[in-house]
C-alpha positions in Angstrom: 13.9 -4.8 28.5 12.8 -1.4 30.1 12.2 1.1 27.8 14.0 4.1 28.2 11.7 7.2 29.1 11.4 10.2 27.3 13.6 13.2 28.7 11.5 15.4 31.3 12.2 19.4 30.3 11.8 22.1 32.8 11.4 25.5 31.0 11.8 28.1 32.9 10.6 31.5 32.3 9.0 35.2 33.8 12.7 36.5 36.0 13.0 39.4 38.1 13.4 42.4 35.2 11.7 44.8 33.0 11.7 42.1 30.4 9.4 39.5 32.7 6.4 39.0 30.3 8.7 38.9 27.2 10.6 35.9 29.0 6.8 34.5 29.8 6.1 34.8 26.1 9.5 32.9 24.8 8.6 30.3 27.7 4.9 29.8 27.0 6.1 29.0 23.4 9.3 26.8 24.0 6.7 24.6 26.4 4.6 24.3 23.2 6.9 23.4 21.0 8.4 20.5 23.9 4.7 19.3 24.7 4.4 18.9 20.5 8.2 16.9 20.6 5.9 14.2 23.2 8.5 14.9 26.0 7.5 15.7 29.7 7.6 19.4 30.7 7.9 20.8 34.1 6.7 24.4 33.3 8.1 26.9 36.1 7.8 31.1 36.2 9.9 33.6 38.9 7.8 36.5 39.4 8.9 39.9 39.6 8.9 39.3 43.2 11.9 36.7 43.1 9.2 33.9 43.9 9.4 30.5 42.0 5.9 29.3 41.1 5.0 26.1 39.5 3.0 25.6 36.3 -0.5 25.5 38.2 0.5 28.8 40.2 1.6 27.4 43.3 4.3 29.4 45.2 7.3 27.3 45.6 10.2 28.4 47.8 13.9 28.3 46.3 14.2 24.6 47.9 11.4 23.0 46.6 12.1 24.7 42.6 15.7 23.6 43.0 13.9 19.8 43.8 11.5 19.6 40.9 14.5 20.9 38.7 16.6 18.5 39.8 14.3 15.8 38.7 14.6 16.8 35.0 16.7 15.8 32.6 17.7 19.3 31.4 16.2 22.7 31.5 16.0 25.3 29.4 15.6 29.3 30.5 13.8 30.7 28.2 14.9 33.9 30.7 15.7 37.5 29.0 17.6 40.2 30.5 19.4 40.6 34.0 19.3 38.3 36.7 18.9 35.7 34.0 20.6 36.1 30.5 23.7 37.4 32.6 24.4 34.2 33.5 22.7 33.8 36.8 20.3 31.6 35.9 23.0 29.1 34.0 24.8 29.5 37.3 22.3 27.7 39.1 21.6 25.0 37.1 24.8 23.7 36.4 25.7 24.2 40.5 23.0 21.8 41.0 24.3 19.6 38.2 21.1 19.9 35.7 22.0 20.0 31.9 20.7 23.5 30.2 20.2 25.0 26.6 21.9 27.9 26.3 25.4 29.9 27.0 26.8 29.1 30.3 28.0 31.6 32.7 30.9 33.3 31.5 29.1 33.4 28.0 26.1 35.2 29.6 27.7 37.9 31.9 30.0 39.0 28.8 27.4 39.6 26.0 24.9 41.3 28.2 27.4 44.4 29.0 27.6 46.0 26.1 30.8 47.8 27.2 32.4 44.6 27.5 31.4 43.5 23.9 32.3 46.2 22.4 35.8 45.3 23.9 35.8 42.2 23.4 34.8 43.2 19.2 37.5 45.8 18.9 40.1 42.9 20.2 39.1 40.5 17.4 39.0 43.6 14.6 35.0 43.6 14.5 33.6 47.1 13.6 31.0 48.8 16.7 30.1 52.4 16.8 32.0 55.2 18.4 30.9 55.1 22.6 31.7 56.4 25.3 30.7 54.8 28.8 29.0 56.9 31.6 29.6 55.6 34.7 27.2 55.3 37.7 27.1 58.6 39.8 28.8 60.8 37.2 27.0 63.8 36.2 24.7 63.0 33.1 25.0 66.8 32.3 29.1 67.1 31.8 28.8 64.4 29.0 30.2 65.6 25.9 29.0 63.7 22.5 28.0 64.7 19.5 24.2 64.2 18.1 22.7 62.4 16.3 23.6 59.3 19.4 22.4 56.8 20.4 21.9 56.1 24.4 21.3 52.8 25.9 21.7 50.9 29.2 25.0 48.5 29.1 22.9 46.0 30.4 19.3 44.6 29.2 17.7 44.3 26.0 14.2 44.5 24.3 15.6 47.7 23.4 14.3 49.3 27.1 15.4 52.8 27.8 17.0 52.8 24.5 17.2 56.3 23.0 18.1 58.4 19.6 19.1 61.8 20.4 18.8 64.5 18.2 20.1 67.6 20.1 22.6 68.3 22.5 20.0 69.5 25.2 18.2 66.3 25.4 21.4 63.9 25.9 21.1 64.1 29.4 18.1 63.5 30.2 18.4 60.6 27.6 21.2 59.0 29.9 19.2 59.3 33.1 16.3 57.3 31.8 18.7 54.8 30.7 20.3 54.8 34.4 16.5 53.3 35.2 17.3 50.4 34.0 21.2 50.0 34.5 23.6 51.8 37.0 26.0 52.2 33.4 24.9 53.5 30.3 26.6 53.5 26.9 26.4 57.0 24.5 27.2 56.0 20.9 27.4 57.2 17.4 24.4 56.9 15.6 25.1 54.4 12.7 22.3 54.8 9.8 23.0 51.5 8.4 20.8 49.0 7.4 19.9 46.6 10.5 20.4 42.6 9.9 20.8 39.8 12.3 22.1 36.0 12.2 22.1 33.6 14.8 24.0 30.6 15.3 24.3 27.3 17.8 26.2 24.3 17.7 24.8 21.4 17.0 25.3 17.8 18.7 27.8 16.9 15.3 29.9 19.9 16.8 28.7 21.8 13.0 28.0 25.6 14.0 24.7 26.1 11.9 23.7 29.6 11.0 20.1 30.9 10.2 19.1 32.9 7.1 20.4 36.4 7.6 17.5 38.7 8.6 16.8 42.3 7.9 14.1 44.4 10.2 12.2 46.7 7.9 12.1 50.2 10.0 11.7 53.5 9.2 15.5 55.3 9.2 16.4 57.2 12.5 13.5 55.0 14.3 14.1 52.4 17.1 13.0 48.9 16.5 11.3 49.3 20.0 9.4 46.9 22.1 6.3 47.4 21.2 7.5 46.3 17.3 8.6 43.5 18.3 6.4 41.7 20.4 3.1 43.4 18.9 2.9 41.5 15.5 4.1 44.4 13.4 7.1 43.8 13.1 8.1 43.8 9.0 11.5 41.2 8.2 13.4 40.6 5.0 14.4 36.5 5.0 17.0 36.5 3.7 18.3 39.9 3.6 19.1 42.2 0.8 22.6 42.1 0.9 25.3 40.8 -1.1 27.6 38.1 -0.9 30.7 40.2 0.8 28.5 41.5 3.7 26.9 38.4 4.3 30.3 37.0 4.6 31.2 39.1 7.0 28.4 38.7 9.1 29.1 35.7 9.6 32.7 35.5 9.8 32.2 38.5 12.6 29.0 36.1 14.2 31.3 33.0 14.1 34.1 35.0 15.9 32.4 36.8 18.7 30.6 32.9 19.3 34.2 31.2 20.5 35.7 33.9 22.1 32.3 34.4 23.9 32.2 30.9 24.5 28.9 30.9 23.4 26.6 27.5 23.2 23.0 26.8 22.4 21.4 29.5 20.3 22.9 33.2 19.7 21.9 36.1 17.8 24.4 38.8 16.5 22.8 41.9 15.4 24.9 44.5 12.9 24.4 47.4 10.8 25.6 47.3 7.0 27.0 50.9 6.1 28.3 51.5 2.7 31.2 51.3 4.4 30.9 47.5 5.7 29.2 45.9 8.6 29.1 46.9 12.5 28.4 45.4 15.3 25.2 46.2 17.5 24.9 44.0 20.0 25.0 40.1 21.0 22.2 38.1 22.7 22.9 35.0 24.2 19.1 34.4 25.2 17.4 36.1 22.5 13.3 36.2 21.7 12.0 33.0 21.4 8.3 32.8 20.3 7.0 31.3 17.3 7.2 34.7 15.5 10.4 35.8 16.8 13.7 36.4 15.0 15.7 33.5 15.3 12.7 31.0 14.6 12.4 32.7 11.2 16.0 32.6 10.1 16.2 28.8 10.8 12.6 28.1 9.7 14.5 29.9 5.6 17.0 27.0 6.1 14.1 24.2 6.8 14.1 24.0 10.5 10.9 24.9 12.1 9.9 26.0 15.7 9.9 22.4 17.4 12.8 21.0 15.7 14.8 24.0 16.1 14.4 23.5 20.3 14.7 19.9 19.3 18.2 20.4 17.9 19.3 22.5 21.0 17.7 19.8 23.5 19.7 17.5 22.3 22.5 19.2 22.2 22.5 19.8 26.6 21.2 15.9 26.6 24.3 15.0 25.2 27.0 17.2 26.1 25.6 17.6 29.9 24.1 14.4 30.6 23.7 13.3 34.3 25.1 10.1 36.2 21.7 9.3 37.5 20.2 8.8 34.0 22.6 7.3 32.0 24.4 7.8 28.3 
């Protein structure tokens, strides 16, 4: 009897964003952890240019990637950020029928407008910060809100052209560097709360399995920039220091957002807990995934290191997404 073969994984990483070498970094190490699992990997990167290139840096036009990813049995984009986390990328591969980790499309283009998920919060009674949304072409100078703010891009993440603002006179400006990075940009209360995170995924059982809470030690009125957290120097809290109330509705709040999201594979839901209760930051349906990244270290408290974490979610697009051509 023929022995069946082991799956073959493309990982995809890189995409055409300000978050490109973050997206390298979460690929490189998703490609470890499938090389240490024994299964094939086809390793392949966009560039900032919009070119696909394979593992050995070969240039590869949108043809012959769509080819090699149609000979794997399921792909995962380790891709952060626009023209990948939106959805496009999950787009793609489920046009050209190849199984994927991670949120499909309508998941994706949701969660990465912040706008939207703030909407989407308020209807299901979830806490977020007082915003207003500044729309492309209106003039940054005429917006009225209150310091201390918060200004950010609707779209994006890594916390890029994020901003706290202090005084009035520096609010616009403030928006305009955000409008770098996204044609919208959201203005909100600053919330001084304490910052923890949780992330969830569904796993092949159909059991919705939640990491360790996770607190990120950082100095009050700071952003947790980019530099924090992909420099090493990043301080956590696994599990957090809350109590029993507010991690309840963490996840209760998580576990919502997930289903009316339509979330699958891995998410991460970031709040704030205030003395009075938790609000929401932000989702991330793609979120950081190197060995020393967030989500790894909440489900590495539970018992559920690196490679058996991508494990679990491999299996998961195996089985819920499998092809014609390679059987059940």
């Amino acid at each position: 009897m023929k022995e069946p073969q082991s799956p073959r994984v493309a990982v995809i990483g890189g995409g055409v964003n300000d978050e490109h070498d973050v997206s390298l970094a979460s690929a490189a190490a998703v490609v470890r952890a499938v090389d240490a699992l024994g299964l094939d990997v086809v390793a392949l990167t966009i560039g900032r240019d919009g070119i696909w290139r394979a593992a050995d840096g070969r240039t590869l036009s949108a043809a012959e990637a769509v080819g090699m990813l149609t000979t794997c049995d399921v792909a995962v984009p380790a891709l952060h950020g626009v023209n990948g986390e939106d959805g496009s990328i999950a787009g793609l591969l489920e046009l050209i029928g190849v199984p994927h980790v991670g949120s499909p499309v309508r998941a994706g283009a949701l969660a990465i407008d912040k706008w939207v998920t703030k909407l989407i919060a308020g209807a299901l009674g979830i806490a977020t910060a007082s915003g207003v949304l500044v729309r492309a072409g209106s003039d940054a100078s005429t917006v009225a809100f209150a310091p201390p703010c918060v200004v950010k891009p609707t779209t994006g993440g890594s916390s890029s052209g994020v901003s706290v603002v202090h005084r009035p006179d520096d609010l616009a400006p403030a928006i305009e560097r955000a409008r770098l990075l996204a044609e919208d940009v959201l203005v909100e209360d600053y919330v001084g709360g304490r910052e923890v995170d949780v992330a969830l995924f569904r796993d092949r059982r159909g059991t919705l399995r939640a990491g360790a809470t996770l607190e990120i030690d950082r100095t009050p009125g700071a952003v947790f920039d980019r530099e924090q957290k992909y420099d090493g120097t990043a301080s956590f809290t696994v599990p957090a220091r809350i109590d029993a109330s507010d991690e309840a509705a963490i996840l209760d709040a998580a576990t919502s957002l997930y289903e009316a999201l339509g979330c699958r594979g891995i998410a991460r839901f970031d709040f704030f807990v205030t003395p009075t209760g938790v609000v929401l930051n932000e989702v991330n349906t793609a979120p950081g995934l190197t060995e020393q990244s967030q989500v790894p270290r909440m489900y590495a408290a539970h018992g559920l290191d690196y490679a058996h974490l991508i494990a679990e979610v491999l299996e998961v697009a195996l089985h819920t997404g499998i092809r014609a051509d390679i059987g059940g």
